[in-house]
C-alpha positions as CSV (number, residue, x, y, z in Angstrom):
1,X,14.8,-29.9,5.1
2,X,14.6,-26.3,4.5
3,X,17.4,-24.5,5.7
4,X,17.1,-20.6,7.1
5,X,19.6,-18.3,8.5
6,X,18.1,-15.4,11.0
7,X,20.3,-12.4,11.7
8,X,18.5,-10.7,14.4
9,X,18.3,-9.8,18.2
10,X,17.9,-12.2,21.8
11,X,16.4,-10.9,24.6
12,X,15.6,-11.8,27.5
13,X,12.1,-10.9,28.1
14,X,10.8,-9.9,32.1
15,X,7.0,-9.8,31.5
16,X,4.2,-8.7,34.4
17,X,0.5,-9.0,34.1
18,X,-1.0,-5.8,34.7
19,X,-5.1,-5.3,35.1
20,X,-4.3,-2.5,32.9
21,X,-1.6,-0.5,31.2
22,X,0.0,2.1,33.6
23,X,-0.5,5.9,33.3
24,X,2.4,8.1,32.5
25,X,3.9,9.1,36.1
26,X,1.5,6.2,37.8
27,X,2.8,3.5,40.2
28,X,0.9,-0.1,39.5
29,X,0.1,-3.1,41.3
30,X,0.8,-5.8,39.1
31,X,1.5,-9.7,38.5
32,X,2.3,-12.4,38.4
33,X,5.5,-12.0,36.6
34,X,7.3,-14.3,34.5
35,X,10.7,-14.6,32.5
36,X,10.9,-16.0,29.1
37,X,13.5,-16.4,25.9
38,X,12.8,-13.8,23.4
39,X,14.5,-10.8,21.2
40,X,12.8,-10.6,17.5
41,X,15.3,-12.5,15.7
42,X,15.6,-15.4,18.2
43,X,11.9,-15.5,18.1
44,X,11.8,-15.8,14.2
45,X,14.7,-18.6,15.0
46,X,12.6,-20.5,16.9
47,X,8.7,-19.7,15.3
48,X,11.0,-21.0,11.6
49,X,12.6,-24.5,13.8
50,X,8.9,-25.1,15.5
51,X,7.8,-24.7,11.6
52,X,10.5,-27.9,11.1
53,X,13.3,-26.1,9.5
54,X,16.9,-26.1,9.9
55,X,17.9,-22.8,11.5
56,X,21.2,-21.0,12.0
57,X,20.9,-17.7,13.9
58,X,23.7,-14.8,14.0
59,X,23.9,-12.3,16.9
60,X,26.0,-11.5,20.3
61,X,24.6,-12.0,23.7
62,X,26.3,-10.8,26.8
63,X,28.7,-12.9,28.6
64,X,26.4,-13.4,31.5
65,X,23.7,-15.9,32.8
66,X,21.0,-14.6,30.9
67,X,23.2,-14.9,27.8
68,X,24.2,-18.6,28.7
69,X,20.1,-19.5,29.2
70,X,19.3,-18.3,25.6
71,X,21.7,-19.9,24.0
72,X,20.8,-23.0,25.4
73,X,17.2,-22.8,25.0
74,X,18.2,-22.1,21.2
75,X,20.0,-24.9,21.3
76,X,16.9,-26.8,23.0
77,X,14.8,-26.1,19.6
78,X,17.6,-27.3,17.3
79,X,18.5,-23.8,16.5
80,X,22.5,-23.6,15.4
81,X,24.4,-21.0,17.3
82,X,27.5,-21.2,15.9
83,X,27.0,-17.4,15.0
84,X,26.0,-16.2,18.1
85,X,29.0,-14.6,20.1
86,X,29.4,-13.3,23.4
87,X,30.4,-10.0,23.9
88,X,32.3,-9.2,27.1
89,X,32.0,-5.7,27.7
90,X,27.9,-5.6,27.0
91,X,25.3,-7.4,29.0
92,X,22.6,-9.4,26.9
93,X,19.4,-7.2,26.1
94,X,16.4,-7.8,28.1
95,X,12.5,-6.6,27.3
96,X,10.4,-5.0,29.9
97,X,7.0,-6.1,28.9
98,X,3.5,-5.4,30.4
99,X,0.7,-7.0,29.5
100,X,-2.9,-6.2,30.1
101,X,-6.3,-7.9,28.5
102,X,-4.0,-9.1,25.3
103,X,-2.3,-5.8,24.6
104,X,1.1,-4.6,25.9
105,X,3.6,-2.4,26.3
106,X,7.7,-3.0,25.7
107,X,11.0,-1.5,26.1
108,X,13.9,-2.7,25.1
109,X,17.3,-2.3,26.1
110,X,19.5,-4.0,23.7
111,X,23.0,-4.7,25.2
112,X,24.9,-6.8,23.3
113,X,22.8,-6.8,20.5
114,X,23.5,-3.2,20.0
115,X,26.9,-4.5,19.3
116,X,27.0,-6.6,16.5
117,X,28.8,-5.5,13.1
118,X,29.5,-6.1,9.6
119,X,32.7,-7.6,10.5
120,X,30.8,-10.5,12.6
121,X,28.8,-11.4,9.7
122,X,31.3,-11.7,7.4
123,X,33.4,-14.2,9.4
124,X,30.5,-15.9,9.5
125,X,29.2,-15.8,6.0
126,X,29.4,-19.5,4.8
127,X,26.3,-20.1,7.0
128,X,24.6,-18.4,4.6
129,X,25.3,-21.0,2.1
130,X,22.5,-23.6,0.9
131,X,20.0,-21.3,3.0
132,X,16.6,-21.0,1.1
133,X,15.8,-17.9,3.2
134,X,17.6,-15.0,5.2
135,X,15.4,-13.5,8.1
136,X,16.2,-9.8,9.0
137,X,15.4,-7.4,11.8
138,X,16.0,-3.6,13.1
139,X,16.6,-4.9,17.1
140,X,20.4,-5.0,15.7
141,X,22.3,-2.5,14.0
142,X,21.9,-1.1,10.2
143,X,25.1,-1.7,9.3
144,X,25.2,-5.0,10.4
145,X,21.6,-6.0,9.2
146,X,22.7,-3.9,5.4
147,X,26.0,-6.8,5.4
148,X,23.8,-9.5,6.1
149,X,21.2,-9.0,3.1
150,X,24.6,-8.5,0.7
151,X,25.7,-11.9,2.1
152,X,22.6,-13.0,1.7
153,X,22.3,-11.8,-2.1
154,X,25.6,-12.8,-3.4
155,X,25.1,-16.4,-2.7
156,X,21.4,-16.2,-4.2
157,X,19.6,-16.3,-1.1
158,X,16.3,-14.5,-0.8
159,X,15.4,-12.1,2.0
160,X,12.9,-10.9,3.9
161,X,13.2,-8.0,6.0
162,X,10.8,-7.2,8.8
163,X,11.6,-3.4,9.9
164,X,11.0,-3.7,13.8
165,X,11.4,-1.5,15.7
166,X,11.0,1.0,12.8
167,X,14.5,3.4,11.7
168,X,14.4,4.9,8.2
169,X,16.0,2.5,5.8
170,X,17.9,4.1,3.1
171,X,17.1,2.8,-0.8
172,X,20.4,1.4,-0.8
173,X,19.1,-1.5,2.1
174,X,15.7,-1.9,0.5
175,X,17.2,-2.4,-2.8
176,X,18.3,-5.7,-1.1
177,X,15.1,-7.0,0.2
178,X,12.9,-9.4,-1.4
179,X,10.0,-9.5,1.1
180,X,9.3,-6.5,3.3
181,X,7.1,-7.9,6.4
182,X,5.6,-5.0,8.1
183,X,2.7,-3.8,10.4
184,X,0.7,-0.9,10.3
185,X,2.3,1.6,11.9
186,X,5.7,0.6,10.1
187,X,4.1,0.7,6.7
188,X,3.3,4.5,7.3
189,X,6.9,5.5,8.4
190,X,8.1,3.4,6.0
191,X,5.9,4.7,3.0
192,X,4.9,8.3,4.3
193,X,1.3,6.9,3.4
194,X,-1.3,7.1,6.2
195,X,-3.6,4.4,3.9
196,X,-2.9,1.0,3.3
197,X,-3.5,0.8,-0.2
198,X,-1.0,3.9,-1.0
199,X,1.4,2.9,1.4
200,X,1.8,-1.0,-0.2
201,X,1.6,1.0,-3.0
202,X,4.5,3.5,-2.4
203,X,6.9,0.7,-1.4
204,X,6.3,-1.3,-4.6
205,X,7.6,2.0,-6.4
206,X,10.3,2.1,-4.1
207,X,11.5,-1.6,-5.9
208,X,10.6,-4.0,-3.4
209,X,9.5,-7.1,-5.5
210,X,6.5,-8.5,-2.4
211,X,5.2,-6.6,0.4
212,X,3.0,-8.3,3.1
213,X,1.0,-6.1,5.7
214,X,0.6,-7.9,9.4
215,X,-3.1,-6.4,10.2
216,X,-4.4,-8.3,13.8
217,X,-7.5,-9.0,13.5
218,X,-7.8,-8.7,10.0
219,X,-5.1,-11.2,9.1
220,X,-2.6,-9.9,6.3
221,X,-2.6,-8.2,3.4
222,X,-0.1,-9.4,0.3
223,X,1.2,-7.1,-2.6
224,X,3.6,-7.5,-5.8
225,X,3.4,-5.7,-9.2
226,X,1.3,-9.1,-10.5
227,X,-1.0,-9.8,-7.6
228,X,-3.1,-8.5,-4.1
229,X,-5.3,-10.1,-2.0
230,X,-5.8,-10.8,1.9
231,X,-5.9,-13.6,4.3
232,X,-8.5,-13.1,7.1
233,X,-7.7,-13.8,10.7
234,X,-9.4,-16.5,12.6
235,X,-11.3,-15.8,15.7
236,X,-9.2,-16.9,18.7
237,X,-9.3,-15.9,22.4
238,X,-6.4,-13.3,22.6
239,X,-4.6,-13.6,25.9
240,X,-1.0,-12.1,25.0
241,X,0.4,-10.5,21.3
242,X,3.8,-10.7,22.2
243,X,5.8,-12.9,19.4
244,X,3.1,-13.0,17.3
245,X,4.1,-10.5,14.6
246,X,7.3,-12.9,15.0
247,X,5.6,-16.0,14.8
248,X,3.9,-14.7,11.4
249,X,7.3,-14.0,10.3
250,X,8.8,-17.6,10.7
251,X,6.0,-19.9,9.5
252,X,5.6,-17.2,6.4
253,X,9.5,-17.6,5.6
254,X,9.8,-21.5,6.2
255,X,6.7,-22.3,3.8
256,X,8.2,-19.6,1.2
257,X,11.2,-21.4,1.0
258,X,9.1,-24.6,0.7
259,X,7.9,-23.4,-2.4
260,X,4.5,-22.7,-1.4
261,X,2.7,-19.6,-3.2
262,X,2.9,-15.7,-1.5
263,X,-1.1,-16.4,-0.6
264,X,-0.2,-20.4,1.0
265,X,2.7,-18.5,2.9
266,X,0.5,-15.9,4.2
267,X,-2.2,-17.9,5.0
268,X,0.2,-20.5,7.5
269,X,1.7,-17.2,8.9
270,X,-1.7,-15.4,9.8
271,X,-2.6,-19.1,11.8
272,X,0.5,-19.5,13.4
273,X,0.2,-15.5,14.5
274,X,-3.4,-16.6,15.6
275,X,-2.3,-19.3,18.0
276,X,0.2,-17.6,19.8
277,X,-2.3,-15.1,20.0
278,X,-3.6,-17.3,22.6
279,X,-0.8,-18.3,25.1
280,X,1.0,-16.0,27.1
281,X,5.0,-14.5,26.1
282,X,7.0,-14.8,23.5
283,X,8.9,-17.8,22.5
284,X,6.5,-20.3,24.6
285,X,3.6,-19.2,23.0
286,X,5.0,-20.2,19.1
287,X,3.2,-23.2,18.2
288,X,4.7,-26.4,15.9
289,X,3.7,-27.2,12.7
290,X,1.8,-29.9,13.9
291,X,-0.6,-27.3,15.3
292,X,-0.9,-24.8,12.8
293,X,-1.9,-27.9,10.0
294,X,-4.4,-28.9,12.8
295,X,-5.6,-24.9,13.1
296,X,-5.7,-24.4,9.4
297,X,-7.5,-27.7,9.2
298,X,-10.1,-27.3,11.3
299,X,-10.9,-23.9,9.8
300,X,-11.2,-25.0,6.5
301,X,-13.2,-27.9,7.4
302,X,-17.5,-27.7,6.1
303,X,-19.5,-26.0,9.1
């Protein structure tokens, strides 16, 4: 079994269904509302178990009830938590989320998350070890993330950064990234490129070996010095794009670490995005592998 380690973020999301996304200043009647397990780096935890891998994820949560509930429901998916600490003098993050016609709207405040340091990775390093990937986030601070890919290097491990919610990396951090899994609007803040093209282009110069661009509806774009191409998106009914981008993340990193070509890896993380595509919040919408080889199958079957 393939084993990953996540350094990242948990949230716990509070998401309303709005009939559109409010005006600045404007008061809207919304519903129904809903809670759900989330944060970007539990989310990759979960979207890289669902994908049937073995999963260890490091990160602080508040020493509170919301806290208590994600850890168990980490701990529900077979997620390890060993590296997850409470912090007693932060509350866990939570995500305000809106959510009209499949688009939305979040903000974040991270709590706990906002604590995490160099100094908790480190006394946690050996779950690093044997680890055939090492998923990283910005929901958590630089520093922290900037120890986690040196753990992650020292013992051989490849990473894969995704840089959301975008802060400006120095070369020093991207020097220690393998994969850089980003979206549009992070590709131009992370490249100074408004074009796709130049902007994959621009980060390759900057030395990261692969670059994949999460485009929607257009699926994903791939990039290393040796080889481009794209994987299209399928058509699905969009009810909610929260978790997606981290669903995409998870199935990509689990089937990289498989073994499985930059194009395979691409192609089961642009299906597993699709499906959750189609269910609403984050964490319950990630599907299992079981779906995405049924989703990839019946799209690759004759018409």
């Amino acid at each position: 079994m393939t084993r990953i380690v996540v350094v990242g973020s948990l949230n716990l999301d509070l998401v309303m269904q709005t009939p559109r996304l409010p005006a600045l200043g404007e008061t809207l009647l919304g519903g129904p509302f809903s809670t759900a397990e989330g944060g970007k780096g539990a989310n990759q935890s979960v979207a890289c178990a669902r994908m049937g891998a073995s999963v260890d994820h490091l990160g602080k949560v508040g020493d509170d009830p919301f806290g208590g509930r994600l850890l168990e429901s980490l701990l529900r998916e077979g997620v390890g938590v060993a590296g997850v600490h409470a912090c007693p003098d932060a509350p866990t993050g939570v995500a305000q989320i809106s959510v009209a016609g499949g688009d939305n709207a979040i903000v974040v405040a991270p709590g706990a998350n906002g604590r995490l340091t160099p100094q908790d990775l480190r006394a946690d390093a050996r779950l690093f070890d044997g680890s055939g990937a090492a998923l990283f986030q910005l929901e958590v601070p630089l520093d922290a993330v900037a120890e986690g890919l040196d753990l992650a290097r020292s013992r051989g491990v490849p990473t894969i950064l995704n840089p959301a919610p975008w802060q400006p990396l120095p070369q020093e951090v991207l020097d220690r990234v393998d994969t850089l899994v980003l979206n549009r609007v992070e590709l131009a803040q992370c490249s100074g490129r408004e074009g796709a093209e130049e902007g994959l282009e621009r980060i390759l110069e900057r030395g990261v070996p692969r670059v994949v661009l999460t485009a929607g509806a257009e699926g994903a774009y791939y990039r290393t010095r040796e080889e481009r191409g794209r994987v299209p998106a399928p058509q699905v009914r969009v009810v909610d794009t929260t978790g997606a981008g981290d669903t995409f993340v998870g199935a990509f990193a689990v089937l990289l670490a498989e073994g499985a070509s930059l194009e395979e890896a691409v192609r089961w993380g642009v299906h597993a995005g699709a499906l959750a595509c189609t269910r609403l919040g984050a964490q319950p919408s990630i599907p299992v592998r079981r779906e995405v080889e049924a989703f990839l199958g019946e799209r690759s079957a004759p018409r």
